[in-house]
N, C-alpha and C positions, 0 to 999 in steps of 0.2 A: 300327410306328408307326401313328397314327390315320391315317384318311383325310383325316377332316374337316379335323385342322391344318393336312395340305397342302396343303387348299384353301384354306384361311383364307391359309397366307405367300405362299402363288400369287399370292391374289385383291390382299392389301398388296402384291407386290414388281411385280405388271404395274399397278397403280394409282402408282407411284412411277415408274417407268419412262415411261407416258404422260406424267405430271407434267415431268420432264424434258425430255422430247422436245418438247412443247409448250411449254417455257420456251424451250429453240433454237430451234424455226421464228421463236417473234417476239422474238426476240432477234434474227433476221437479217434478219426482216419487217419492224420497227421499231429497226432502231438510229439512236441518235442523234446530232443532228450535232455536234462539237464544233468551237467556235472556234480559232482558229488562235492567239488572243489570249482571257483570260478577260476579261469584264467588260463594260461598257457605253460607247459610243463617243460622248463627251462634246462640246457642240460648243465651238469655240474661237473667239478672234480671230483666225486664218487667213486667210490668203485665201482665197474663194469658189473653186468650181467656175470661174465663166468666169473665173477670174484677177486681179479686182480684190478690191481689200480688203474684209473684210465694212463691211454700212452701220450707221454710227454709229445707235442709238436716238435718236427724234425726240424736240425737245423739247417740253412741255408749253405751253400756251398759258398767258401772263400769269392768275395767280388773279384779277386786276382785272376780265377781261374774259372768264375763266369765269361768275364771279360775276356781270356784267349780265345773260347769257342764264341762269343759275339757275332752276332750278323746284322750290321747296318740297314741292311734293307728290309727285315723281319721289324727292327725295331721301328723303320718308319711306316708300315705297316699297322705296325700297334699304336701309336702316336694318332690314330682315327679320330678319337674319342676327344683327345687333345686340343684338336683344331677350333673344339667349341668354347675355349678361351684362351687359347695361345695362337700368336703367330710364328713362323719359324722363318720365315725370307728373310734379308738382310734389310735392314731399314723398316720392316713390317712394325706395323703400331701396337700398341697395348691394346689390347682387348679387356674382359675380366680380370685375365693372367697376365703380368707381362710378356713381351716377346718373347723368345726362348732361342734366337741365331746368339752364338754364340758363349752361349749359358756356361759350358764345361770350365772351370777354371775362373769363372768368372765370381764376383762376392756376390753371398748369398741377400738379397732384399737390396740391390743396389742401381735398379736401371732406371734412373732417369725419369720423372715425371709420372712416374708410376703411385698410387696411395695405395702401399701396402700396411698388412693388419699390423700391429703394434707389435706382435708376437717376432715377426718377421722383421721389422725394422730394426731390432735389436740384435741380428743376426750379421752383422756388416763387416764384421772381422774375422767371419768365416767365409771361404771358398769353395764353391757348388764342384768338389770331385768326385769319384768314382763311388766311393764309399758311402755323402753324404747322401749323392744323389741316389742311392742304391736303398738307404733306409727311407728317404721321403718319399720317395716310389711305392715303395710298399706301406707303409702306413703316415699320411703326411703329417696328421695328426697327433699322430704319436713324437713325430719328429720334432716338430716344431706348434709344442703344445700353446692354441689361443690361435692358430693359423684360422684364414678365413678361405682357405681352398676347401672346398666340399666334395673333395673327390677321395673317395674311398682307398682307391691304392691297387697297383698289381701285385696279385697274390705268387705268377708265376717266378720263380728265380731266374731264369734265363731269360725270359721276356724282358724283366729289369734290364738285365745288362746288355739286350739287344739297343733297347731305348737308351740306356747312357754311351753307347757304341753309337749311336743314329746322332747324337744328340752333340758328340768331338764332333761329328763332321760337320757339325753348321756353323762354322770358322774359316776365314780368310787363311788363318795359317792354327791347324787343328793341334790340338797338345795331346804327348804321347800319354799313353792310357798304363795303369799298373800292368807289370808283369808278372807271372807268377814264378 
């Protein structure tokens, strides 16, 4: 038999061998930890660690007296996120979203040439105010459950009601906003 070959299945069968040997060192370098439980540890309405009951989420202040401290230009501001399917100019086209000039006061699922979700369409004899707009804000889902808007919602309360303040002023002739 050649030489050469059996240097050649020499040179494969100690290059296989290291390869091995070096897969067990960090195999026992690096093993990994497993859970006792698969999966991810959810939080509950439980009791707390010191023993009382978790605390109820706070509630949101009256939209009445959001709306007094409101800041227009805060809210357009916050409306950043918005533009990536709404337009807000006057005459501006549908996007994803429909436009949003004029939105305040105006019926909910109602502009024109728009395919809104079914959920929404059935919403035509309601009026986008202060209050509605103030819960679809925060969770739209929630609002108007079967909606195909995919945005999560703002969490903050005053940020809401900076956006529904931002949002009267995108009108030829703006409607006054609740008082507290």
């Amino acid at each position: 038999m050649n030489i050469e070959a059996n240097k050649i299945a020499g040179a494969v069968l100690s290059t296989l061998l290291v390869v091995m040997g070096l897969q067990m060192v960090a195999g026992i370098a690096f093993a990994p930890h497993k859970p006792a439980v698969p999966g991810y540890d959810l939080p509950s309405a439980e009791a707390t660690a010191a023993g009382g009951p978790a605390p109820a989420a706070a509630e949101d202040p009256p939209i009445v007296e959001r709306i007094a401290k409101a800041d227009p230009a805060k809210g357009e501001k916050a409306t950043a996120a918005c533009k990536a399917c709404h337009t807000f100019e006057k005459g501006g086209p549908n996007k994803v979203g429909p436009h949003l000039y004029d939105v305040y006061g105006r019926n909910e699922g109602s502009v024109e040439g728009f395919g809104y979700s079914a959920a929404m369409k059935g919403r035509t004899d309601k009026n986008w105010e202060a209050d509605g707009l103030d819960h679809f804000l925060k969770n739209p889902k929630a609002y108007v459950p079967g909606t195909a808007m995919s945005f999560a919602g703002i969490s903050n309360p005053q940020t809401r009601a900076d956006v529904i303040a931002y949002l009267n002023t995108l009108s030829d002739s703006p409607k006054p906003l609740p008082k507290p």
